[in-house]
BALOBA-1460 file (C-alpha; in Angstrom, 3 decimals):
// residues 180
<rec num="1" residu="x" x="-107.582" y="20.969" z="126.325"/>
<rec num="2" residu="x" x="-109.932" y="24.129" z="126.315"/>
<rec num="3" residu="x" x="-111.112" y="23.433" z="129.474"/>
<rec num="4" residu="x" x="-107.730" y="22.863" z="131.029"/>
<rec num="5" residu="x" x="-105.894" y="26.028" z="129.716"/>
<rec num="6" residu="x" x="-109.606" y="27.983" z="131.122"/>
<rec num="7" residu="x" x="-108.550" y="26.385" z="134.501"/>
<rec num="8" residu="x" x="-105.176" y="27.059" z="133.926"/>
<rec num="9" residu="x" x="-105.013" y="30.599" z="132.674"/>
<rec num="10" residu="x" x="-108.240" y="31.459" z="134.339"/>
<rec num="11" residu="x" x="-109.952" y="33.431" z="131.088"/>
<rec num="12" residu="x" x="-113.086" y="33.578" z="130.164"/>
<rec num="13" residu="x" x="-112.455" y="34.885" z="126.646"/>
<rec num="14" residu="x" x="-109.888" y="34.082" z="124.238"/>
<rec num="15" residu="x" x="-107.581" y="35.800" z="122.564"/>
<rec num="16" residu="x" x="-107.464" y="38.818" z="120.612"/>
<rec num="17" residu="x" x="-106.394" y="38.593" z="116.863"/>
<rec num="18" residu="x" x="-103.915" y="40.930" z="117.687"/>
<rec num="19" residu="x" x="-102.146" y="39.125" z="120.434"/>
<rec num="20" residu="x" x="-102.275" y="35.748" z="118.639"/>
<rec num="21" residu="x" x="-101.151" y="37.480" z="115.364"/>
<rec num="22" residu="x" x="-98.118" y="38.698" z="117.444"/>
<rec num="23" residu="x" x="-97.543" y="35.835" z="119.073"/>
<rec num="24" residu="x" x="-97.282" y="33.881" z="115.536"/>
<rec num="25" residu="x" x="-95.153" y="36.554" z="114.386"/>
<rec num="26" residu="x" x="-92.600" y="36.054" z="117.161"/>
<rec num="27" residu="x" x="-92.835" y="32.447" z="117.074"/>
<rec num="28" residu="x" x="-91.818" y="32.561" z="113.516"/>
<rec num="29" residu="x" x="-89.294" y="34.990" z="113.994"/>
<rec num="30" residu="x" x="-87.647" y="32.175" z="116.806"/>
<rec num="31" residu="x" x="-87.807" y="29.187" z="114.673"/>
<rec num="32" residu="x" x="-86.399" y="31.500" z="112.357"/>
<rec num="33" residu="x" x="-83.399" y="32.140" z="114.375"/>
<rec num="34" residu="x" x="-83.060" y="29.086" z="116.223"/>
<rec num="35" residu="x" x="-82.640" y="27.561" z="112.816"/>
<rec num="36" residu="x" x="-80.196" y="30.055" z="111.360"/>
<rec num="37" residu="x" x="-77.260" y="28.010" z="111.934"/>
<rec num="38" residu="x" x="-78.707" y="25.998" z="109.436"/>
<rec num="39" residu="x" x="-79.502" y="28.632" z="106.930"/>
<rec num="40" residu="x" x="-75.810" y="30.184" z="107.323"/>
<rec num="41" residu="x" x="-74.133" y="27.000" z="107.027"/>
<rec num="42" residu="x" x="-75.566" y="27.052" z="103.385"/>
<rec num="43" residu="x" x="-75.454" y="30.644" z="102.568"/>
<rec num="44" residu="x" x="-71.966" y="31.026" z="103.706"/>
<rec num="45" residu="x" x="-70.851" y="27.894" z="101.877"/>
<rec num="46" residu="x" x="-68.957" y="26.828" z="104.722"/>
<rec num="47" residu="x" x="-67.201" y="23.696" z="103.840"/>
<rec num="48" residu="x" x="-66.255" y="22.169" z="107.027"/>
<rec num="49" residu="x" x="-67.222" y="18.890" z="107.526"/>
<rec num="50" residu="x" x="-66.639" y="17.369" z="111.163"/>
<rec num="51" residu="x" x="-68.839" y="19.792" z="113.562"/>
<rec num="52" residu="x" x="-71.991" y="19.447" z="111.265"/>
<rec num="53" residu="x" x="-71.754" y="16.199" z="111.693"/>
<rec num="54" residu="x" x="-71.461" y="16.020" z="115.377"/>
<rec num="55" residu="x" x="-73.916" y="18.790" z="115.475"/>
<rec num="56" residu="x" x="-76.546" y="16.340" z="113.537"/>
<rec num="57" residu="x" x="-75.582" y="13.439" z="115.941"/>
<rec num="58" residu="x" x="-76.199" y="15.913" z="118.905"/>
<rec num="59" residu="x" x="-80.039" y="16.645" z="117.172"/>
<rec num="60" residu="x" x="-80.532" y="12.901" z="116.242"/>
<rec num="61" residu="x" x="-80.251" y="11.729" z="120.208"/>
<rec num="62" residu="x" x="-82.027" y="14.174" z="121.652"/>
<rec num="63" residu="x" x="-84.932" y="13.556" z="119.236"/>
<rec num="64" residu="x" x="-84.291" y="9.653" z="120.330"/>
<rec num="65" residu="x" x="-84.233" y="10.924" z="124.254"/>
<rec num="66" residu="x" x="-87.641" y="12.697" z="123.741"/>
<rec num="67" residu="x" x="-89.162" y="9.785" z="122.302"/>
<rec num="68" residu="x" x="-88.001" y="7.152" z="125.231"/>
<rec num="69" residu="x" x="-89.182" y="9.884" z="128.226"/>
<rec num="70" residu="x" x="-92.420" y="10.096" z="126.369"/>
<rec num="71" residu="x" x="-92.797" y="6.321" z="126.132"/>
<rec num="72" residu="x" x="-91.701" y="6.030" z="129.849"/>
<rec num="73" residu="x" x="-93.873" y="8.916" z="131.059"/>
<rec num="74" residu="x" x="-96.667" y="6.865" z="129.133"/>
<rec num="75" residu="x" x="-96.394" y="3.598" z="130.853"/>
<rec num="76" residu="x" x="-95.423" y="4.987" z="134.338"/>
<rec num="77" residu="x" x="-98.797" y="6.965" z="134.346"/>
<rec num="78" residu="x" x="-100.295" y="4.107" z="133.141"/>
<rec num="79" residu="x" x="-99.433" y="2.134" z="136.279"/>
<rec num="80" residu="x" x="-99.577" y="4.996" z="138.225"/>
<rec num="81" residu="x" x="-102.087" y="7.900" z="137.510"/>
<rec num="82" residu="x" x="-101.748" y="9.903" z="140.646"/>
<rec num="83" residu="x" x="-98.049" y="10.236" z="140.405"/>
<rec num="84" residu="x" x="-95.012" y="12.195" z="138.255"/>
<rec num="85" residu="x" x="-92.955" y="9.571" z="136.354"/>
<rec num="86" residu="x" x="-89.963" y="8.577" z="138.346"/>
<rec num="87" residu="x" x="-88.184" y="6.294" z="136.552"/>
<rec num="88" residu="x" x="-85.812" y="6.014" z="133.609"/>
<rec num="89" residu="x" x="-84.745" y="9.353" z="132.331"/>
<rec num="90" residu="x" x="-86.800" y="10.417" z="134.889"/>
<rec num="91" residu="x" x="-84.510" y="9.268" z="137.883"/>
<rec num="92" residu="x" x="-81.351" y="11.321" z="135.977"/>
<rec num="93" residu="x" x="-83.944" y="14.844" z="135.657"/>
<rec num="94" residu="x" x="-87.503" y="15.938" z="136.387"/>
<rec num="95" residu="x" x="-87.916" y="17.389" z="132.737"/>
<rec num="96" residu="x" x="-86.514" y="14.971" z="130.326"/>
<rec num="97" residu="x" x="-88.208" y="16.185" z="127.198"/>
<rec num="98" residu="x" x="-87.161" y="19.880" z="128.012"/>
<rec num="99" residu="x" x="-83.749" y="18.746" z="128.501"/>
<rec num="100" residu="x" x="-83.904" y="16.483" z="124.876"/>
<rec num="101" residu="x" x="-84.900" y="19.666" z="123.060"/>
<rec num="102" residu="x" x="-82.308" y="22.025" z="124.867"/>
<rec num="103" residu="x" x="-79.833" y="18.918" z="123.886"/>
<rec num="104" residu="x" x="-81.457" y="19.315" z="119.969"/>
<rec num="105" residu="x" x="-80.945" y="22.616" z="120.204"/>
<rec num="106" residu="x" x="-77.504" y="22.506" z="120.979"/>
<rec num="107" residu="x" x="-77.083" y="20.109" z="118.033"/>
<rec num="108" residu="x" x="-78.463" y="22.864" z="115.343"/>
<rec num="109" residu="x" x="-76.558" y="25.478" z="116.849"/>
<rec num="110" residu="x" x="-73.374" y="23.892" z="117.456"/>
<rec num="111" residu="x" x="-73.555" y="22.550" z="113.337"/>
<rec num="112" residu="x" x="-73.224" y="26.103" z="112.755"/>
<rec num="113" residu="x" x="-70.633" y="27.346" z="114.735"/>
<rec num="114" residu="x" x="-68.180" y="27.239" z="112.242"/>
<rec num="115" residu="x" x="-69.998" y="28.444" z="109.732"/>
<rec num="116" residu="x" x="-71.178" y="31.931" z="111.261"/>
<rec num="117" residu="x" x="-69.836" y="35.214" z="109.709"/>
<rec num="118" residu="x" x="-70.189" y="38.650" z="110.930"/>
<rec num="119" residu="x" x="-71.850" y="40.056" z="114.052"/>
<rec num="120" residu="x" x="-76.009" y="40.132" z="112.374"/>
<rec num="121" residu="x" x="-75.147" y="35.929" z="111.671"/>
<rec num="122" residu="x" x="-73.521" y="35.388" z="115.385"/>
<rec num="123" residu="x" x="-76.301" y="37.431" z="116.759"/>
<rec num="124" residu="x" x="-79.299" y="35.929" z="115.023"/>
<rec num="125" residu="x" x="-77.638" y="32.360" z="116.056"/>
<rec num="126" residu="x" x="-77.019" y="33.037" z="119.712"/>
<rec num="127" residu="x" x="-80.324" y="35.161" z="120.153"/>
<rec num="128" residu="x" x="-82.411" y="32.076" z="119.184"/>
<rec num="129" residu="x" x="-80.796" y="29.779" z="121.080"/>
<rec num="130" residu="x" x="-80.233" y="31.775" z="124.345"/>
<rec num="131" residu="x" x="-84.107" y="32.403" z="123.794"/>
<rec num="132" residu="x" x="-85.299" y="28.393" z="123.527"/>
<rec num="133" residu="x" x="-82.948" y="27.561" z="126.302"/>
<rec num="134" residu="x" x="-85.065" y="30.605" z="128.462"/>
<rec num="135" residu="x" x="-88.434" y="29.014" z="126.808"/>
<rec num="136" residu="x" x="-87.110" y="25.543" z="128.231"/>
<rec num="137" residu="x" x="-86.522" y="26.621" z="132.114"/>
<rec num="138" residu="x" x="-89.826" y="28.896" z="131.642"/>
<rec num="139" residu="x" x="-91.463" y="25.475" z="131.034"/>
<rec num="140" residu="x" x="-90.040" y="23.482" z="133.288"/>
<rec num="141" residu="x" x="-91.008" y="26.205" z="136.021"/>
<rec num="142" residu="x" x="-94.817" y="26.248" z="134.992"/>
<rec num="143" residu="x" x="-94.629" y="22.279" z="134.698"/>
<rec num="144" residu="x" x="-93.018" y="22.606" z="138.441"/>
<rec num="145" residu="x" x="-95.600" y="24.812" z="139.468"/>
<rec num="146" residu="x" x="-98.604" y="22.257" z="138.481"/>
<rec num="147" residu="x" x="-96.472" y="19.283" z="139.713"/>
<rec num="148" residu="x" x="-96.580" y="21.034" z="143.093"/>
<rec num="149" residu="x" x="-100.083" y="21.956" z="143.558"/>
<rec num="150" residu="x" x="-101.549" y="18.238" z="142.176"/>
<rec num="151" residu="x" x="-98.502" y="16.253" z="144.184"/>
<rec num="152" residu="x" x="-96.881" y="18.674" z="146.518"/>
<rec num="153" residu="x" x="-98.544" y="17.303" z="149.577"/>
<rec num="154" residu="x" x="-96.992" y="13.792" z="148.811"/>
<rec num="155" residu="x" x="-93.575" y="12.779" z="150.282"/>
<rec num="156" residu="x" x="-93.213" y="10.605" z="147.909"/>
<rec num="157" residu="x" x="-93.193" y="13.288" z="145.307"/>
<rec num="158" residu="x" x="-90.763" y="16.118" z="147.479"/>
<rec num="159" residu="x" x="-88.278" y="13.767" z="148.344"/>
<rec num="160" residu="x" x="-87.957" y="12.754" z="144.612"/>
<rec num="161" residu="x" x="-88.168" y="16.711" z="143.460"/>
<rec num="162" residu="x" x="-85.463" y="17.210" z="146.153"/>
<rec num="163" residu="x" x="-83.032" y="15.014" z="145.385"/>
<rec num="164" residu="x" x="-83.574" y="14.509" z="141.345"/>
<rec num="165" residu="x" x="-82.552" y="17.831" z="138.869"/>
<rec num="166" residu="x" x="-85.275" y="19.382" z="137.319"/>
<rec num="167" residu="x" x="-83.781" y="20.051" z="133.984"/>
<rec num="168" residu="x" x="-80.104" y="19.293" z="133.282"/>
<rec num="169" residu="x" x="-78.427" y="16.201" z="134.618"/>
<rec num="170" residu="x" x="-75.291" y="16.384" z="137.062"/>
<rec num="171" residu="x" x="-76.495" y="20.166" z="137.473"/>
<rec num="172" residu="x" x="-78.070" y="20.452" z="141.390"/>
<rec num="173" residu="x" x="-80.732" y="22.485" z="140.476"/>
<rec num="174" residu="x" x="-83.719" y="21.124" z="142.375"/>
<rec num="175" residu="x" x="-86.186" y="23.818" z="142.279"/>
<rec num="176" residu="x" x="-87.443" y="26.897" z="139.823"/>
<rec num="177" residu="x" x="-90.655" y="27.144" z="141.193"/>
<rec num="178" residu="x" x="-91.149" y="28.976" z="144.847"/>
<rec num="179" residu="x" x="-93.862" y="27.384" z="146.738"/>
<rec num="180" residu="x" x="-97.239" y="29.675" z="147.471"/>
């Protein structure tokens, strides 16, 4: 892994306490809000019943999604090494994992729709998940970006990346990454 993200990041030291002390900090502070649907839901003893619940069911199949393009990834590579996973999930959208946590993310934040009270509780709820839905296309760029340089050259590989979404099904959006 060490010797993948020197490749990849192309640094010959690591970081400074200070950046990854600020980049804990901020992760925190995301989880933090990503969650606080959660948290208000409590706090504001909100006492609906119905969107929680759909909310949880949202979370609970996207967790389920994950696992299944993770299994399929797993046994497509196994029978194919040199080539991106193209089956399964993977013949609905490029990034199926990405799209399972933007589709668990959903779930937490639509449980607390109903629950959300002033503009700090709105703000805290919509900042976190506006941010993990930019963290999600962010990754799915980068994961683009390696996808083209190890498999760009194959036409087996564009004409699936043409025609296939990258991140959200029924969504034509082919492409994040722009070719060097």
């Amino acid at each position: 892994y060490r010797r993948t993200m020197k490749e990849a990041t192309k640094a010959e030291k690591g970081m400074s306490v200070f950046v990854k002390a600020a980049i804990w900090i901020f992760v925190s502070a995301l989880y933090v809000a990503q969650t606080s649907p959660v948290f208000f839901r409590q706090y504001n003893a909100a006492s609906d019943a119905v969107l929680p619940w759909i909310g949880a069911a949202v979370s609970a199949c996207a967790i389920l999604l994950e696992a299944l393009a993770d299994r399929q990834k797993s046994e497509q590579k196994k029978q194919n090494p040199n080539m991106v996973a193209t089956k399964g999930l993977y013949k609905i959208v490029r990034c199926p994992n990405y799209c399972a946590e933007i589709l668990f993310w959903t779930g937490v934040f639509a449980g607390g729709l109903t629950a959300l009270r002033g503009a700090g509780q709105w703000s805290m709820a919509v900042i976190g998940y506006v941010c993990i839905i930019g963290i999600m296309f962010n990754g799915a760029k980068r994961l683009e970006t390696r996808q083209l340089s190890r498999y760009g050259k194959l036409p087996e590989y564009r004409s699936y990346a043409d025609r296939t979404p990258i991140l959200l099904p029924l969504i034509p959006l082919y492409h994040l990454a722009k070719e060097k």
